[in-house]
VOBA-1610 file (N, C-alpha, C; in pm, whole numbers, padded with zeros to 5 digits, always signed):
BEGIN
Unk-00736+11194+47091Unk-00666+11186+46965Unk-00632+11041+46939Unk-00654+11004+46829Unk-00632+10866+46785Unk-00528+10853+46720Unk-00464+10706+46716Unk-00333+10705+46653Unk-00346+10654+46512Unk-00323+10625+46398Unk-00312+10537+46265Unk-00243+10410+46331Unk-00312+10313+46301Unk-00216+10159+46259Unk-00178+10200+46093Unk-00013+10141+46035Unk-00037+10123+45892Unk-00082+10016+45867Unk-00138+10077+45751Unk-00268+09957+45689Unk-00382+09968+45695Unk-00453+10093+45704Unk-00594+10084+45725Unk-00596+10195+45743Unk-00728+10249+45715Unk-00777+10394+45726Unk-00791+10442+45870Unk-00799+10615+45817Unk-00739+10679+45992Unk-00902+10641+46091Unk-00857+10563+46196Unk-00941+10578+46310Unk-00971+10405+46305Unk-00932+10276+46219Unk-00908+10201+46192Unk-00826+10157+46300Unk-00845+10038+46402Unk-00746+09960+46500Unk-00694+09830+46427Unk-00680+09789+46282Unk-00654+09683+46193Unk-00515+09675+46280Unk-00459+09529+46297Unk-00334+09554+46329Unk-00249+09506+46236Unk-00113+09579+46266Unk-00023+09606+46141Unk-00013+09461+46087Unk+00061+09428+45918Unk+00046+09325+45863Unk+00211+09289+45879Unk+00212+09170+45915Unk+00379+09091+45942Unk+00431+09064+45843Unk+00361+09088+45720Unk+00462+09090+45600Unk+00423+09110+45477Unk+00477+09194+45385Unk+00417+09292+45285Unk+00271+09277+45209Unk+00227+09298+45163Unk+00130+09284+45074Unk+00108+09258+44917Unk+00107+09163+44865Unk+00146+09174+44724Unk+00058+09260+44598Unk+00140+09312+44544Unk+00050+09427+44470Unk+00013+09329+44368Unk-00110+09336+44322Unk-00162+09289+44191Unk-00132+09370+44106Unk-00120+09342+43976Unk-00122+09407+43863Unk-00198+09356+43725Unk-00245+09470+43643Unk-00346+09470+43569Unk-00290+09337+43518Unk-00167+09324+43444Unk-00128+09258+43328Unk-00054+09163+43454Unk-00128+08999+43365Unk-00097+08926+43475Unk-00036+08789+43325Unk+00036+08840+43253Unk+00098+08767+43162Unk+00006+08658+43108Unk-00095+08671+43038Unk-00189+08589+42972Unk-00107+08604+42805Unk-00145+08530+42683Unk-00135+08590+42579Unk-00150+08697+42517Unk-00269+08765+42566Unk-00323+08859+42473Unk-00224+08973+42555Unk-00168+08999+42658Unk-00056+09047+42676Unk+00059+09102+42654Unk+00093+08956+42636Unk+00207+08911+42543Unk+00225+08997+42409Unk+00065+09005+42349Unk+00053+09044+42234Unk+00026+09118+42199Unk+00032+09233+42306Unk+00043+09327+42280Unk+00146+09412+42317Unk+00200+09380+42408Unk+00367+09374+42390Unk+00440+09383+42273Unk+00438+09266+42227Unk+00503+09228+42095Unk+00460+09355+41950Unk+00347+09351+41993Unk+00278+09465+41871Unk+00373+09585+41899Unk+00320+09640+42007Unk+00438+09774+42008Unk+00566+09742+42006Unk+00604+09653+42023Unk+00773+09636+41973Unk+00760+09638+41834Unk+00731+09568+41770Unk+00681+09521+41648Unk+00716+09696+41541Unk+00596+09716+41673Unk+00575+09894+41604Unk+00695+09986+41574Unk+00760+09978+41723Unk+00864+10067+41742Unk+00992+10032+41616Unk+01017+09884+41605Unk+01089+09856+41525Unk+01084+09909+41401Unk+00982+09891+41342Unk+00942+09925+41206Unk+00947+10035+41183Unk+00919+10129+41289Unk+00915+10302+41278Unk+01112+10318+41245Unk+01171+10232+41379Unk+01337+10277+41381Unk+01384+10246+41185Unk+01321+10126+41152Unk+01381+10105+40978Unk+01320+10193+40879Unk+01202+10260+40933Unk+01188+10374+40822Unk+01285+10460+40861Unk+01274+10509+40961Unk+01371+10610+41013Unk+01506+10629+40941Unk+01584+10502+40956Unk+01677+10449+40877Unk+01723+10488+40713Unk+01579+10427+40676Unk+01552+10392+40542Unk+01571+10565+40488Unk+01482+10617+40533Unk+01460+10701+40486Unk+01606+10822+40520Unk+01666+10811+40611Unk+01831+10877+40599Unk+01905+10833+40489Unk+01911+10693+40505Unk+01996+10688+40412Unk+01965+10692+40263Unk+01894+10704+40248Unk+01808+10717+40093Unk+01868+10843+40084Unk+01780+10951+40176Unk+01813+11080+40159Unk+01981+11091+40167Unk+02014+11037+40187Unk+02241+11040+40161Unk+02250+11067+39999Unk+02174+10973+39933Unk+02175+10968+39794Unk+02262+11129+39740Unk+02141+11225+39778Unk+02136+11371+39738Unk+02244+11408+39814Unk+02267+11383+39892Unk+02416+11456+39997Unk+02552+11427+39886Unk+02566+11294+39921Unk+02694+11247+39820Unk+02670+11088+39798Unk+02666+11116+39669Unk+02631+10976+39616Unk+02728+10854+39651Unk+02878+10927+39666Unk+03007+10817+39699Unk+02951+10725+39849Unk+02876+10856+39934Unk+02849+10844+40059Unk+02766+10723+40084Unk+02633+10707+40028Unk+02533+10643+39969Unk+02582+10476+39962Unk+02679+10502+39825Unk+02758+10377+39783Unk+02777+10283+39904Unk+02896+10392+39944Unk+02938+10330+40081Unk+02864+10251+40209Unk+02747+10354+40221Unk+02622+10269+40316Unk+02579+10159+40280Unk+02532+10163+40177Unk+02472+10072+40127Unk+02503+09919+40082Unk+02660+09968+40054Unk+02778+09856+40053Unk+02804+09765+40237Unk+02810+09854+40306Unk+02767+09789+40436Unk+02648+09714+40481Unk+02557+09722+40380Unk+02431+09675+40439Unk+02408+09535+40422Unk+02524+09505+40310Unk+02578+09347+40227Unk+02667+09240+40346Unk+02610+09231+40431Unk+02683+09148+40555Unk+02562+09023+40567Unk+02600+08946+40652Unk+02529+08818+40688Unk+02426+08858+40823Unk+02489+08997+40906Unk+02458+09039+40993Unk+02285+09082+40979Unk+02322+09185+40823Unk+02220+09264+40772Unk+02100+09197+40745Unk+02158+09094+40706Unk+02056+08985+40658Unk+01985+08932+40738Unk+02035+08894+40884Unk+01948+08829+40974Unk+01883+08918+41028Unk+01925+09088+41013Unk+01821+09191+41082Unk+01693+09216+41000Unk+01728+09150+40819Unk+01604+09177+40739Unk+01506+09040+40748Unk+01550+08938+40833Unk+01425+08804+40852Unk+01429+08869+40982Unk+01481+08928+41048Unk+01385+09023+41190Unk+01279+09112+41091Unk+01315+09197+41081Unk+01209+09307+40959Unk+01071+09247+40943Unk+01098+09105+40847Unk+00994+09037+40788Unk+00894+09001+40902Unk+00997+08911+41021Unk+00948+08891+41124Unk+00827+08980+41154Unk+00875+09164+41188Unk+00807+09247+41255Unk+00724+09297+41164Unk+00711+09287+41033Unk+00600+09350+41001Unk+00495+09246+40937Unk+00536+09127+40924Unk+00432+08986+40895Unk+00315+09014+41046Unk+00376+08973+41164Unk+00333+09000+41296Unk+00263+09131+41328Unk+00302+09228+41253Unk+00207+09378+41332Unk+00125+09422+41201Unk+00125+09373+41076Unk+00038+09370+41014Unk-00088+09257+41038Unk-00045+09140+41071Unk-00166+09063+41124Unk-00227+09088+41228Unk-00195+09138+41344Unk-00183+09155+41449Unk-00261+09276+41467Unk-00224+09356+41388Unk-00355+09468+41334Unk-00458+09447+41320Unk-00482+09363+41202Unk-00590+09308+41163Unk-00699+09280+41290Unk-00620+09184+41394Unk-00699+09085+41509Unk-00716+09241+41586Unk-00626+09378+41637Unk-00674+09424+41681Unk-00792+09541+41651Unk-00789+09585+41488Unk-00880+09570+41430Unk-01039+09549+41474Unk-01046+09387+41459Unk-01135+09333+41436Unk-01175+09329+41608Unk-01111+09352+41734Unk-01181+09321+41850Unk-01225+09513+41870Unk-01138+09597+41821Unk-01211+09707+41847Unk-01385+09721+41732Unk-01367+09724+41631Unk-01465+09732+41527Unk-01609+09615+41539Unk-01542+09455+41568Unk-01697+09410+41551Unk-01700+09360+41678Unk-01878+09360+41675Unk-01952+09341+41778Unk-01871+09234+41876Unk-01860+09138+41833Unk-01783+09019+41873Unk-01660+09009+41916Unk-01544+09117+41905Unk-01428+09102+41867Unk-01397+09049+42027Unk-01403+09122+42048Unk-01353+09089+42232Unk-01378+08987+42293Unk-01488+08886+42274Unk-01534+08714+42293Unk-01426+08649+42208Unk-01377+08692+42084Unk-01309+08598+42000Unk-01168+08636+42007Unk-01131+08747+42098Unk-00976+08805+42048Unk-00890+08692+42096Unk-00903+08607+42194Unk-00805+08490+42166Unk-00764+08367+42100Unk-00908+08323+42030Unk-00905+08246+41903Unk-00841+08344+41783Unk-00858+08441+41793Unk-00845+08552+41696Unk-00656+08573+41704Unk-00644+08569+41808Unk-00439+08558+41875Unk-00394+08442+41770Unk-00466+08304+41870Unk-00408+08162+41737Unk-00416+08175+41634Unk-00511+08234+41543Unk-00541+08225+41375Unk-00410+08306+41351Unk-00389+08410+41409Unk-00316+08552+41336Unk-00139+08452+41394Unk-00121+08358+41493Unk-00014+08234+41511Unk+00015+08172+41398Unk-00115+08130+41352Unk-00122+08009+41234Unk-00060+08095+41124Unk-00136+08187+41111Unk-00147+08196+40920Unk+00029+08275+40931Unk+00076+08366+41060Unk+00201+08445+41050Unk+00299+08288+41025Unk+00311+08179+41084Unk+00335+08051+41036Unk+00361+08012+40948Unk+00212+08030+40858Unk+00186+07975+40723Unk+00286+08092+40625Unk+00278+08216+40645Unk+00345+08281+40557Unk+00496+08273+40618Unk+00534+08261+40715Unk+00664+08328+40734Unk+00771+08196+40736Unk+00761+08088+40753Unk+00834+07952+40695Unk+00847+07980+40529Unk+00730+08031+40448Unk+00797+07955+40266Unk+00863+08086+40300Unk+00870+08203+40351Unk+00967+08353+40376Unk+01078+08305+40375Unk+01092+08254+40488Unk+01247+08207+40576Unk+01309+08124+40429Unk+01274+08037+40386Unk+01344+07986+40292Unk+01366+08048+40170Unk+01256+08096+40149Unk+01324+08203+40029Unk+01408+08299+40046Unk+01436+08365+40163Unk+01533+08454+40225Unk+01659+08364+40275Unk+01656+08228+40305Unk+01734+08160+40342Unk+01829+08150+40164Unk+01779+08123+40069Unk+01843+08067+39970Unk+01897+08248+39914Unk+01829+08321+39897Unk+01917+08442+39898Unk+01994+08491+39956Unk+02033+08465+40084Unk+02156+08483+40174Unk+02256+08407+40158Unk+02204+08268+40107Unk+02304+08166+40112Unk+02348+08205+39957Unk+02270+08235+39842Unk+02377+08309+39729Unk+02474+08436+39734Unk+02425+08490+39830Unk+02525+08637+39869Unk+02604+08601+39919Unk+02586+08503+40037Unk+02698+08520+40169Unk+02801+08400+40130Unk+02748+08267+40071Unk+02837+08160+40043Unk+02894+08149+39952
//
């Protein structure tokens, strides 16, 4: 009868290892990672503000005083920085679509999905700075 060493298959004399083994893992924090990470956050977020959206809308029909009232809360500085998050998350998972999109659908996508990461960097950039300021000068007429 033979004994197991751990670490090696039965009938294996490997001798034991003096100190753990490091597990690899698939996701080894590259960008495209990252970015997809971010997408399903992205996602989840956007799902929680319909979610939202759509309660309190539906309050309307419950009691309109009720409604008022929500909605009157939503007029904070707080609210405001959660709606340049918003913009944030759906500028980003609508582009971000697009790039994943385009690596499932064309031939190519998967050679280019990390040039394809920077462009969808750039242009979320290009749109979401003239955003910020136009959302910047509407906060600053509400809130100041």
């Amino acid at each position: 009868m033979s004994t197991q060493i751990s670490g090696g298959p039965p009938g294996s004399s490997a001798a034991p290892r003096s100190r753990p083994s490091r597990r690899r893992t698939l996701y080894r924090g590259d960008p495209g990672m990252w970015s997809w990470v971010l997408h399903r956050i992205t996602g989840a977020t956007i799902f929680f503000f319909l979610f939202v959206h759509v309660l309190d809308t539906a309050l309307v029909r419950v009691s309109p005083q009720a409604y008022n009232e929500v909605i009157e809360t939503y007029k904070t500085p707080l609210i405001g920085l959660m709606e340049i998050g918003l913009v944030v998350a759906v500028l980003y998972h609508a582009l971000n679509g697009i790039r994943v999109i385009l690596i499932d659908f064309w031939q190519h996508g998967a050679r280019y999905q990390r040039v394809m990461l920077w462009i969808v960097v750039g242009v979320f950039l290009a749109i979401f700075i003239p955003s910020l300021g136009i959302i910047g000068m509407h906060m600053a007429e509400r809130f100041l």
